[in-house]
C-alpha positions in Angstrom: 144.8 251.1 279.0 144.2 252.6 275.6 140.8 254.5 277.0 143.3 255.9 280.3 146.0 257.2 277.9 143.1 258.9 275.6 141.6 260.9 279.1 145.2 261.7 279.7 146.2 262.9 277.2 142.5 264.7 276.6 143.1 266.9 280.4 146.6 267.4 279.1 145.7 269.2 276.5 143.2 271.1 278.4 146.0 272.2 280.9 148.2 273.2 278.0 146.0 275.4 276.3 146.8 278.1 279.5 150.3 277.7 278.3 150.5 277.1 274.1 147.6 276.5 271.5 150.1 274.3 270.0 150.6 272.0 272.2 146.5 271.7 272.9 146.4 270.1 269.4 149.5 268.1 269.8 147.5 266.6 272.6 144.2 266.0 271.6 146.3 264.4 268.4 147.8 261.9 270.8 144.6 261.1 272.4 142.4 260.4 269.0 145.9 258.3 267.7 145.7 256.2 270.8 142.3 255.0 270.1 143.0 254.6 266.3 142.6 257.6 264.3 144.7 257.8 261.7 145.8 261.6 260.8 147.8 262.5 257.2 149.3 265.7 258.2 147.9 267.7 261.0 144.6 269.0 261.7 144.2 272.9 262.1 141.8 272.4 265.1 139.6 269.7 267.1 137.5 270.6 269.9 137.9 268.4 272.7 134.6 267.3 273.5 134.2 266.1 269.3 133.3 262.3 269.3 135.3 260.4 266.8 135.0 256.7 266.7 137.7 255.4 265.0 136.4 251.5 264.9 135.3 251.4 261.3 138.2 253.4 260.3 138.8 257.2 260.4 141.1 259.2 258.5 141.4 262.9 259.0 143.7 265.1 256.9 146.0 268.1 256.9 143.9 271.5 257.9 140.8 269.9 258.9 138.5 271.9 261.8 136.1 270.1 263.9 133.9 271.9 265.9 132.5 271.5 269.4 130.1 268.4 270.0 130.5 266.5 266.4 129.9 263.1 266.2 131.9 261.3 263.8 130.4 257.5 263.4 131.7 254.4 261.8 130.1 252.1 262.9 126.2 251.3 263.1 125.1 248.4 264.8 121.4 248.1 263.8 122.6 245.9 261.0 122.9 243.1 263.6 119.4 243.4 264.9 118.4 241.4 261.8 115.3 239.3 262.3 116.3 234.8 262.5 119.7 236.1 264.2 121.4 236.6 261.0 124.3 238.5 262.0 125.7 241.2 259.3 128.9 242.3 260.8 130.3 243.0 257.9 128.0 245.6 257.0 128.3 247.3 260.5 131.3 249.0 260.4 132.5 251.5 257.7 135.4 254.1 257.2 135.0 257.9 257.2 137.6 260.6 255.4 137.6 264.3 255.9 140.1 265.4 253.6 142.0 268.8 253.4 140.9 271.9 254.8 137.1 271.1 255.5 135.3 272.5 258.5 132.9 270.6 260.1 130.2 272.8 262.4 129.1 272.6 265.7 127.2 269.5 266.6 127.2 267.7 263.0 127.0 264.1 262.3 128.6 262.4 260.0 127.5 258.8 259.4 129.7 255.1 258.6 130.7 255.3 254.8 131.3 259.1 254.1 133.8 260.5 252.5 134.1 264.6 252.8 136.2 265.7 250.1 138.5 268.9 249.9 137.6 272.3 250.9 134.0 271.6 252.2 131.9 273.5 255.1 129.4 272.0 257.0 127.2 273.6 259.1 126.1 273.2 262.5 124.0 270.4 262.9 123.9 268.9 259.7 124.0 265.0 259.7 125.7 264.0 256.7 125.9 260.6 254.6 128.0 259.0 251.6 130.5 260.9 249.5 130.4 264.6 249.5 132.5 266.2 246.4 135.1 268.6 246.6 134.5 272.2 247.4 130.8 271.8 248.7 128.8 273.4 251.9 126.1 271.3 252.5 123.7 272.4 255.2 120.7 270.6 257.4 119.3 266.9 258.6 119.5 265.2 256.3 121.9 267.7 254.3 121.8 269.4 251.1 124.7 271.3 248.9 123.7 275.0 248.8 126.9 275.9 247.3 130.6 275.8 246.7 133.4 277.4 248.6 134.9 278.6 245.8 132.5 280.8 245.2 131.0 281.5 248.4 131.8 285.3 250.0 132.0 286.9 246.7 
């Protein structure tokens, strides 16, 4: 049931963008709280194709932008394919943050147990992992800082 309210509410929002860009997010909101996302404040944009699984935990805060085709993950399950069948499940699942006002590019991966502070860019097709401090722009696979939005465009 919670999967059929998600597409719902997914092709609702794709109707509504003819009508109000406002009520596209309001949508795609709805669909990513129906599978467990959990939002503080409300995101500038996500593009509706973005994968975000929610299973290990996912946070996303106010004036957060996530591109087309990123792949939010929280979960990794090659920590049960342990050798004697000893099963690690608590090691498979971990919780992602993207705080306030960070942009995450177009087809980017972010990996179980990061944490992208405030104010950070990353670029298209970066795969990121672990915590990322505030203010950074980290580009590439696997990525690296090359700067800090406070003082980038000067």
């Amino acid at each position: 049931m919670r999967r059929l309210l998600f597409y719902i509410f997914i092709n609702m929002s794709f109707i509504s963008r003819l009508i109000n860009d406002k009520w596209y997010m309001y949508f795609i909101v709805k669909a990513h709280k129906s599978q467990g996302v959990h939002f503080i404040g409300t995101p500038e944009y996500i593009q509706k194709d973005a994968y975000l699984d929610p299973s290990g935990g996912l946070t996303i805060y106010q004036g957060v932008v996530i591109s087309t085709r990123v792949i939010v993950l929280t979960h990794d399950w090659s920590f049960l394919k342990r050798p004697n069948n000893q099963s690690t499940v608590e090691y498979a699942f971990k919780s992602v943050s993207i705080e306030e006002n960070s942009f995450i590019g177009a087809g980017a991966i972010i990996l179980p147990g990061t944490r992208i502070g405030k104010h950070c860019i990353i670029g298209a097709g970066a795969v990121i992992k672990g915590v990322i401090e505030d203010y950074s722009i980290l580009i590439g696979n696997p990525a690296k800082k090359i700067g800090d939005t406070r003082k980038s465009g000067k």
